[in-house]
Residue, then its C-alpha position, 0 to 999 in steps of 0.5 A: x311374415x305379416x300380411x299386408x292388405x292389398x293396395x286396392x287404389x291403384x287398381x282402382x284407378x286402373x279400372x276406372x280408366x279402363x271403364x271411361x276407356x270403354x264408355x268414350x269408345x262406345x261414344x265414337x265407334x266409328x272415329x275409333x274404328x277409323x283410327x285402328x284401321x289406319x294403324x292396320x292400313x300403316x302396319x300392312x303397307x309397310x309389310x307389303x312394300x317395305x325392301x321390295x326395292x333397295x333404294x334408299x329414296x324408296x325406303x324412305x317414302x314407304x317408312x314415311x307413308x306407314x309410320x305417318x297413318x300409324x301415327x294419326x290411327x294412334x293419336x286418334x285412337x287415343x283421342x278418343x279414348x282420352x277425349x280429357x287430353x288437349x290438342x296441346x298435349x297430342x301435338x307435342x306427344x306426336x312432336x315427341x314421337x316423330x323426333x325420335x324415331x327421325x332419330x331411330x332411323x337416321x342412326x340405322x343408317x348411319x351404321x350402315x354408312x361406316x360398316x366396312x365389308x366385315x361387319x356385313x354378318x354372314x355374307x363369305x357363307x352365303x357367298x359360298x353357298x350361291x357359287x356351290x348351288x350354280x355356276x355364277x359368271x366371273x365380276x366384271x369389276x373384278x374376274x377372279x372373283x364370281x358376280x355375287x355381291x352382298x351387304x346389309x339393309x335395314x328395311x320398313x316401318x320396324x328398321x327390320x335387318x336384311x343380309x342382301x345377296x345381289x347374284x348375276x348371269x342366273x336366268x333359269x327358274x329352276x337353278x334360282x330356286x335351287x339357290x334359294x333352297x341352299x341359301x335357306x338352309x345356309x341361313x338355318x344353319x348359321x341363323x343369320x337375318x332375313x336374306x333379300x336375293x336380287x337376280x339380274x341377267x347381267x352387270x351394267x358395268x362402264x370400265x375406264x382407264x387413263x392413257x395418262x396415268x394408266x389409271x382404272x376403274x368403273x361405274x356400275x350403270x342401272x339395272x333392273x332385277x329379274x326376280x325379288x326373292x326373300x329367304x326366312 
């Protein structure tokens, strides 16, 4: 085997980036520190807000909120470690950045939009392990069945996946923890996602039926949950 000198330009080149990095940084301490605390404030948002509440239009104004400070910490950041960079060439990075992940979460949803029921990972597991923790009250769409009701949810900044569990007539403290406590253990075994557990008191259900055709059916009506809780 011959030996081959190490290229020592390109680590050069490395080094003296690295070294102007450095250098503009000490230039404009506080526009740097003002950057990264945005992307710090952007990460943290999200994090705390982030599936706290399941609509759609709420997902969207918190994604929108974190990944905008994230992007403007970013792009000042960058500014003021790049200060050769044009405002051309951020405009267009930033274009770039914002079309793609556009694109990111419209295709998260998408997926969620034509999941059928089966596709909805592990729910006939937690389903089961919720009717054995306590007595769930029938459905009021459907009485031969109990009032738990599960699906998938991409959530926040990250597009992080949830299995959701919608789980109705619990209202004591203790018997929701003693189903979280076997929904965790659940999820331990059957390594599914992140589980968001809703607690409300009741279904809002409207029934209809057709004295024409005897046709039925029903509405679900709004409702407000008891308790948020998340299962890791």
């Amino acid at each position: 085997m011959f030996y081959q000198p190490p290229d020592l330009s390109v680590s050069a080149a490395v080094l003296t980036s690295v070294q102007r990095a450095v250098a503009a940084s000490k230039k404009r301490p506080l526009f740097l520190a003002f950057g990264l605390g945005l992307v710090t404030f952007g990460v943290l948002g999200n994090h705390l807000l982030a599936g706290r509440n399941t609509k759609l239009s709420w997902d969207i104004e918190v994604t929108a909120w974190a990944f905008v400070l994230v992007l403007a910490g970013f792009l000042l950041v960058l500014r003021v470690l790049q200060p050769q960079l044009k405002t051309a060439s951020l405009f267009a990075f930033a274009l770039a950045l914002v079309t793609v992940y556009s694109l990111i979460y419209a295709w998260t949803i998408g997926l969620l939009l034509v999941s059928s029921r089966g596709d909805y990972g592990h729910c006939e597991e937690l389903i089961r392990g919720v009717s054995t923790s306590a007595p769930i009250p029938p459905s009021a769409f459907d009485p031969t069945k109990r009032a738990v009701f599960c699906m998938v949810a991409n959530y926040g900044l990250f597009r992080t996946r949830y299995q959701i569990l919608d789980i109705y007539g619990i209202t004591d403290r203790a018997t929701q923890d003693a189903i979280l406590l076997k929904l965790t253990q659940v999820r331990h075994a059957e390594h599914t996602e992140v589980i968001q557990v809703l607690f409300f008191e009741k279904e809002n259900v409207r029934l209809w039926k057709s004295d024409m055709n005897s046709a039925s059916g029903g509405a679900r009506g709004p409702e407000s949950p008891l308790r948020i809780a998340v299962v890791h």
